[in-house]
N, C-alpha and C positions, 0 to 999 in steps of 0.2 A: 829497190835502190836505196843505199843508206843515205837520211838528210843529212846536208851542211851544217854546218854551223850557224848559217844564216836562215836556216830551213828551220831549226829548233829554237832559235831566239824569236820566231815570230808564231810560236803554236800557239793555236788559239786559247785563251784564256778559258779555264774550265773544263780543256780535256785532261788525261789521264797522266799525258807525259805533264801537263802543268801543272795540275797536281802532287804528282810524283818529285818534280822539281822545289815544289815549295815547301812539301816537305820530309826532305833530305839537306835543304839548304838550311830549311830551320832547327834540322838537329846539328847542323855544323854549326852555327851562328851561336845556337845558346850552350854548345860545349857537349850535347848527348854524343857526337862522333866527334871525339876532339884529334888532334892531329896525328897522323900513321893510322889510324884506325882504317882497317880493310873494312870497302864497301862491297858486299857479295850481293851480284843482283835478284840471285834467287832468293837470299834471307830478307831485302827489302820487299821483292816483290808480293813477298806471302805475308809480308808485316802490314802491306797498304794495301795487298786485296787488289794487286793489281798482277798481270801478267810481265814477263822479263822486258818486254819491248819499250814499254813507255820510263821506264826503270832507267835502261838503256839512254833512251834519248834522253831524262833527266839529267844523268852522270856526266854527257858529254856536254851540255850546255855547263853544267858546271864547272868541267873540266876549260872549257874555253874561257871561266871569269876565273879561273887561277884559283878556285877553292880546291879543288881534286887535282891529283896527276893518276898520269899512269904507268908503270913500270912492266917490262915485259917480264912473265912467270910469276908477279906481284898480283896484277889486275888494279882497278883503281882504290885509291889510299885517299885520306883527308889531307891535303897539303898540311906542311908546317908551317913552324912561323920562322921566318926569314928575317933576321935583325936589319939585313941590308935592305932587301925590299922593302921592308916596313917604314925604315928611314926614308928612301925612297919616294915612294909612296906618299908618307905626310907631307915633306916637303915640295912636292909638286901639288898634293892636295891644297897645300896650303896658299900657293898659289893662285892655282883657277879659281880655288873658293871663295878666297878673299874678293877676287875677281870680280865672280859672278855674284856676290853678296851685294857691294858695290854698285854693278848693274841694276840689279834690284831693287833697290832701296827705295827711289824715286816711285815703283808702281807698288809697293807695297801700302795696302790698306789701312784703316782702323781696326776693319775684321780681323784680318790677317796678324795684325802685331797683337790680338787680345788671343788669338788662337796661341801663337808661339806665346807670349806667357802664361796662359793655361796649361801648357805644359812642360813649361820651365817651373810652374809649382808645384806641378805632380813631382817633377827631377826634385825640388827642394824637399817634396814629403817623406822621397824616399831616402834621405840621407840619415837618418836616425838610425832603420832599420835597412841597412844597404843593399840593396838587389842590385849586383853590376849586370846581368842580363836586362832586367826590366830600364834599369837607369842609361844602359847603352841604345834600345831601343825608342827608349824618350826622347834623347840626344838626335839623335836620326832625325826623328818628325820634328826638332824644334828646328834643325838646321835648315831643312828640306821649303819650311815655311819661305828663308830666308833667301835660296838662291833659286828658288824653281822661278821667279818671277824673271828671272834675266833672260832679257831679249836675243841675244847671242845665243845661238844653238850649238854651238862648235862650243863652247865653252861648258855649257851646261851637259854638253856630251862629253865632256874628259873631268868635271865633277863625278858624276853618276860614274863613271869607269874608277875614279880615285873611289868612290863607298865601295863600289863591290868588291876590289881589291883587298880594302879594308874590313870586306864582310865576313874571311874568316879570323880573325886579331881583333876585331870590335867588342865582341863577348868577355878578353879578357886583359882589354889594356887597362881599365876601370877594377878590376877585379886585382892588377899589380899596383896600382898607383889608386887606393879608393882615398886617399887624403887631394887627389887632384878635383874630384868630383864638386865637394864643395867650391873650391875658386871658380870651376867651371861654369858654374850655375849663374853666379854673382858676375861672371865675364860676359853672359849671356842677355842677362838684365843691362848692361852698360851698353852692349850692342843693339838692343831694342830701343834706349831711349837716346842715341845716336841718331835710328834712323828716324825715330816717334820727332828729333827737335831739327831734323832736315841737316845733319852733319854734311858737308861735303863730299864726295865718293873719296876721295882720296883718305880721309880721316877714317870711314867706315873702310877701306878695303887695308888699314895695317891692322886695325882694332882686331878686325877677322884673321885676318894671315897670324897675328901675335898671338892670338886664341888658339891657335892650332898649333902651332909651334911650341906653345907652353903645355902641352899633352904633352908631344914630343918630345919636350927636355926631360920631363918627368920620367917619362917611361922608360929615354937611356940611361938616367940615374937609376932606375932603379937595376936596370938589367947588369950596370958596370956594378 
């Protein structure tokens, strides 16, 4: 019997389909299958050394977080980038995140805020010599510091849904707008020492929302 979709979003960590899922996601992510690109299961499965089945149940977990579609007489494709989605997208990301930032702020640590500026200054190292894949995956772990702490789980669940949406467009929103990276950086440091001097949520959840919104401006100027 073929699994659901809830059957494939819970396979155990370190089998073959999770494997296979991590990485197909991560050649989507950092631009090797960038968008149209036909995914043929047999050419993945003989590239990862695995058989078509676990290939299979990879594609379709994928296909359920909107990185893949599927076309009949096609088979499955890397989705595109959707201007409207994308918009979309941020701005409800920006949203919950501000949101869920907000939430957070209060159980956030000492550890915790030296972790996110460690690697807020790796993001700062690499603006000299720009990696917008390594700088977009930076970006992730500084955020992720920042809202995984919020006690709301409905919230932190339509976060997590706003990144993966944004997991195939993350690789190369940085890559159109690399002059937004530096401001980003320096919006990052202002929101750490927000919640480092006990800002009130309300002060820290526009600082965040206005942070993500100013990607988003950027990137429809650049696209107009």
């Amino acid at each position: 019997m073929a699994k659901t979709v809830a059957d494939i979003s819970t396979t155990p960590a370190g089998s073959k389909a999770e494997q296979a899922y991590r990485a197909v996601k991560a050649r989507i992510v950092e631009g090797t299958y960038t968008p149209g690109y036909r995914l043929v299961l047999g050419t993945i499965a003989k590239d990862l050394g695995f058989s078509v089945v676990p290939v299979r149940e990879a594609i379709r977990r994928l296909e359920a977080e909107g990185l893949v579609t599927f076309e009949r007489n096609v088979g499955a494709t890397v989705a595109g980038i959707d201007p409207t989605e994308y918009l979309y997208t941020m701005q409800t990301l920006s949203i919950v995140e501000g949101a869920a930032t907000a939430l957070s702020a209060p159980l956030i640590d000492p550890a915790a805020i030296a972790r996110a500026r460690a690697v807020n200054e790796e993001m700062r190292e690499c603006l000299d010599h720009f990696d917008p894949v390594r700088f977009t995956r930076l970006n992730q772990d500084f955020h992720s510091v920042l809202f995984e702490h919020c006690p709301n789980p409905h919230i932190l669940d339509l976060v997590h849904r706003g990144w993966n949406r944004l997991a195939s467009l993350r690789s190369s929103t940085f890559r159109f707008v690399p002059g937004r990276a530096r401001d980003s950086v320096d919006e990052h440091e202002n929101l750490l020492q927000l919640i480092e001097t006990g800002a009130d949520a309300d002060t820290i959840e526009k600082a965040a929302r206005r942070h993500r919104a100013t990607t988003l401006d950027a990137y429809l100027a650049h696209t107009r």
